[in-house]
N, C-alpha and C positions, 0 to 999 in steps of 0.2 A: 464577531465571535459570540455564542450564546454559551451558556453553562451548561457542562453534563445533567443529563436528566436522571436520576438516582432513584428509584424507589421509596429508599427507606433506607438510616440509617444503616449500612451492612458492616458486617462481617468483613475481614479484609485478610490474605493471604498471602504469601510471596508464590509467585505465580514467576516462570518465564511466557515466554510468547507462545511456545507450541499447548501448555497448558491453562492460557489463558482463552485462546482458540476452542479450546475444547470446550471448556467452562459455558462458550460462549454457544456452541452451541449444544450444549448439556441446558442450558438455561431457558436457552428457546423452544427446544422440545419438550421439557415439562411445562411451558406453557403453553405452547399451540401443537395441539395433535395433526395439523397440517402440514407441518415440517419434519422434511425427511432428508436423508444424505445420501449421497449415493457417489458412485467414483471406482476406480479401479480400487481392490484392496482396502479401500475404506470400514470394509465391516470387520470377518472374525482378525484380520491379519493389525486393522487400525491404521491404517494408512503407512505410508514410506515413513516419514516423520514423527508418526504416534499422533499424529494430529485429532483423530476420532477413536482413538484406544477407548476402549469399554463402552463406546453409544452402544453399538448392535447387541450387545449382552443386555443391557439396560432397556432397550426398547424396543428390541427387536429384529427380524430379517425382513419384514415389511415397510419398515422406516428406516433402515441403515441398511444400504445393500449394494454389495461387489455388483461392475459393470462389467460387461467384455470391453476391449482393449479397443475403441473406436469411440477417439473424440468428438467427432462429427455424432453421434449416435447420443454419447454421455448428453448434450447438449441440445441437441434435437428430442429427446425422452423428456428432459428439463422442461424447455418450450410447453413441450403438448399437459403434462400434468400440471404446469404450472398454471395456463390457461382456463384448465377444469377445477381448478381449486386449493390447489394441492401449493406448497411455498418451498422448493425444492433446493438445496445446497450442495449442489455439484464441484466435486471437487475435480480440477486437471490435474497429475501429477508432478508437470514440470509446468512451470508457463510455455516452454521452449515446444510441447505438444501441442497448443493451443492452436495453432494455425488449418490445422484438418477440419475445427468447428468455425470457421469466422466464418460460414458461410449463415448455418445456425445462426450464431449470434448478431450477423449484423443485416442480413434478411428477414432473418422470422423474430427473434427477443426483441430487439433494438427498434422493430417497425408494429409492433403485433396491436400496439394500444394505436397507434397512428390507425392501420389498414383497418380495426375494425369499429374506428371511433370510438373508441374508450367500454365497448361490449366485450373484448377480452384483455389480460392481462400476461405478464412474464415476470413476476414478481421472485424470480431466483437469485441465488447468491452465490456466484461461480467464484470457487477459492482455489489460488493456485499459488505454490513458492517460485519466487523469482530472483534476477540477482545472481551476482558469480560472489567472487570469494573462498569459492571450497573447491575451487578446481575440479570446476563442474564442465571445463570446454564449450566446446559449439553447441553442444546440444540440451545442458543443464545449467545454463547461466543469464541469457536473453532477458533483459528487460525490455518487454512488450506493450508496453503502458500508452506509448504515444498514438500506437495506432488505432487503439479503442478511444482514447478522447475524442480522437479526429470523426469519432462516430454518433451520429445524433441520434440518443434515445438510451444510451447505457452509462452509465456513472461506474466511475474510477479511485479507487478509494485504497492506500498505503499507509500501514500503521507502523511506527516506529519502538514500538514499548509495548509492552504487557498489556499496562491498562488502556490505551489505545484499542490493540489488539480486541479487546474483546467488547468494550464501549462500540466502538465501530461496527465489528461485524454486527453485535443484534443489532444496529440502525440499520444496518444493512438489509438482515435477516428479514427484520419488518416493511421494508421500505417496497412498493407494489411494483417498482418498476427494477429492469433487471441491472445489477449491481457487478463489475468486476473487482474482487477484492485480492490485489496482490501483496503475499507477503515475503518480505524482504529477509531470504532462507538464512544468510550472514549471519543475523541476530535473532536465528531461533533460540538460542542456548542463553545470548550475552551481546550485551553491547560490543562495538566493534570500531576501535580505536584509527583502523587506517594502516597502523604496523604489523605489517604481517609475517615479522620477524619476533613479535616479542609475544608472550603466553597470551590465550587466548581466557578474556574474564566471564564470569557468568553473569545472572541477572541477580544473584543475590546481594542482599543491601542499597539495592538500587530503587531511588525514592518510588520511579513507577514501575517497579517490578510488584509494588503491594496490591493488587487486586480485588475488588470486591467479591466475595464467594456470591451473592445471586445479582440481579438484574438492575444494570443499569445502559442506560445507551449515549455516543455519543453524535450530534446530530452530525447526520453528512453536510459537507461544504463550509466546517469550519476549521479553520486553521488555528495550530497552537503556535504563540512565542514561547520558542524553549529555553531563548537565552533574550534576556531585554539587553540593547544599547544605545549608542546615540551615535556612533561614528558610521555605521557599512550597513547592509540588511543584505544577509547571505537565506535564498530561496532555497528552499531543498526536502525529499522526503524520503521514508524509507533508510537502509543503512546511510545514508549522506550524511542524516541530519547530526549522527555521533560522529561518524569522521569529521564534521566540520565543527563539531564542537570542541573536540578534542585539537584541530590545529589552531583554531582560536583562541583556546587557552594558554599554548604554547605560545603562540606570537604575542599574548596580552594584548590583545585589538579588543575596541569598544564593539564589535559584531552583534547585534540584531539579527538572531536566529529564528525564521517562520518554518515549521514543519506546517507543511502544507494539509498531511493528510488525506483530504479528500483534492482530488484532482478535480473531476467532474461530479457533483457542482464546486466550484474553486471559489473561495473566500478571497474577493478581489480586494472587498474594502479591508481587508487586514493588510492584506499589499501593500496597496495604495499608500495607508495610513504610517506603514513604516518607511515606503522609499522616501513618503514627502518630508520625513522627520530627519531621515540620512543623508540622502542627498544620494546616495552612492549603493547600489544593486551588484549581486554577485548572484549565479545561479549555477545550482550544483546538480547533476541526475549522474547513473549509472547508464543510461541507456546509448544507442550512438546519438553523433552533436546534431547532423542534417536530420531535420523535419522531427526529431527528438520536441519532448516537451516544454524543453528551454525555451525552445524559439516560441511557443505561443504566449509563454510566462514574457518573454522580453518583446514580445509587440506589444500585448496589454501594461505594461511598465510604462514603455514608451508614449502609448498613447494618451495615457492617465497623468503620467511623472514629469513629463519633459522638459517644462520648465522649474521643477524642482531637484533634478538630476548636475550634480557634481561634476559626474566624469562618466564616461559610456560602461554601457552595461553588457559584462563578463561574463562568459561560462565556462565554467569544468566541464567536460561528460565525458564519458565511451569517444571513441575511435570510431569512424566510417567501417569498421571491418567486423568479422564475425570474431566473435570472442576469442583471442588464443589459449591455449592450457599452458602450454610454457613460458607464455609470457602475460601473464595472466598481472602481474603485482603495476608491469608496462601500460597494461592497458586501463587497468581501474585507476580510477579519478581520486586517490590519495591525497597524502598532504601535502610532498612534495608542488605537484601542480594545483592544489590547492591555496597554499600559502605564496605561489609566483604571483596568483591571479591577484588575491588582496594587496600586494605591493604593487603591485602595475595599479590596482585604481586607487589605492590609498595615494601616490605619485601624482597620480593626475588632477 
């Protein structure tokens, strides 16, 4: 782990995620006139979420500007300015769209510095909400994360908090090679406990909901411990990492919480360093379990930990199935099958 890079003593605000997003990229447009945003309803409308409310007044129709409804296109425009100079911030609506551009993204972004020997570039930063929780169904819920790691040339990056949120995307923003940044839509407003029966909280008074108002970044491919312990090391990013906090709490387990963060580049030695100390590995995602993220988190576990491993290494995740609406509370990775998984390896 390396320490956030800060500018300068700042200013600090209570910020949630969607206005920490903003911040972030309000920050990086008043300092690089190269960076531009662009997406369905991104400009006068401010995106579905408010995610970019007030860029296009502030900067412009030439740096903030409405797409037509063609993700393949969004992302292919991305590509080609990005290449000529330009540091482009494409937003998808849903992640669950996304799949019309993977052709974009894992042909032409992902390979662009490869094919032309490092003479061009794809320095963008494709922002997209992902994640169920709001009874979003099959088509507004997909966590898609797994299959962009499995892709050589694009980094993978999930912020759990505010100040994440915006730390992150400027690393991102700045970073020359192309970035997927998803964020976990659950906890735009407030943390998310896992009870989906009791009031929903916001982010106010919450330690990192306070924000720095201008520029700092945090570097990709480090991982945060959110919670220190010495008995389990529970892996997880995105809404997990407070549903597992919160069942942790509840059970009164010694839990060693890593918020991962950045997927691709992934902070192994923060891994390593906490499984060799527990002895004992639990991994949490929202995504489905086959060929999901877990499994490459528990090969490298595996192959690093093995003789420092307790008991075998666990996961929570999604179902093999497309997300259901009605069964939606069924299918996300709660505390319920949460709190089974830590007694089966705390047992063993």
């Amino acid at each position: 782990m390396t320490d956030d890079v800060i500018e300068a003593v700042a200013e600090t605000t209570q910020m949630n995620m969607i206005q920490a997003i903003n911040s972030a990229m309000d920050v990086m447009m008043a300092r690089d006139p190269d960076v531009v945003v662009m997406g369905e309803d991104v400009g006068f409308f401010g995106g579905v979420f408010r995610a970019t409310a007030g860029l296009q007044q502030k900067y412009g129709k030439n740096r903030v500007f409405d797409t037509p409804i063609t993700e393949c296109g969004i992302i292919g425009v991305a590509v080609g300015i990005g290449a000529y100079g330009l540091r482009p911030v494409p937003e998808i609506q849903f992640a669950d769209y996304i799949y019309p551009a993977l052709d974009q993204l894992v042909s032409e972004a992902a390979r662009l510095r490869y094919r032309s020997a490092g003479e061009f570039i794809a320095p963008m930063t494709v922002r997209s909400p992902f994640g169920g929780g709001i009874f979003g169904g099959q088509t507004h819920s997909q966590s898609p994360e797994g299959i962009f790691t499995h892709c050589s040339g694009i980094k993978t990056v999930i912020p759990s908090t505010p100040y994440d949120a915006k730390g992150l995307l400027i690393a991102a923003i700045e970073d020359n090679d192309p970035t997927l940044f998803f964020e976990p839509k659950r906890i735009y407003n407030g943390p998310f406990d896992g009870h989906y029966d009791t009031p929903a909280t916001s982010w106010a008074g919450h330690a990192d909901a306070q924000v720095p108002t201008g520029y700092y970044r945090i570097p990709l491919g480090t991982a945060r411990i959110a919670r220190a312990g010495e008995a389990l090391t529970i892996l997880c990013y995105g809404t997990m990492v407070h549903v597992v906090e919160n069942t942790v709490a509840e059970m009164g387990i010694d839990a060693e919480i890593v918020d991962l963060r950045s997927l691709v580049p992934l902070d192994i030695d923060t891994i390593e360093a906490s499984v060799k100390k527990t002895g004992r590995c639990l991994i949490v995602h929202e995504a489905t379990r086959t060929s999901g993220f877990g499994a490459e988190l528990l090969a490298q576990v595996q192959e690093r930990c093995f003789y420092h491993l307790e008991a075998p290494i666990e996961r929570v995740t999604g179902f093999d199935t497309p997300y259901p609406h009605s069964l939606e509370w069924a299918y996300f990775p709660g505390p319920v099958r949460i709190r089974e998984a830590i007694t089966k390896i705390m047992k063993d």
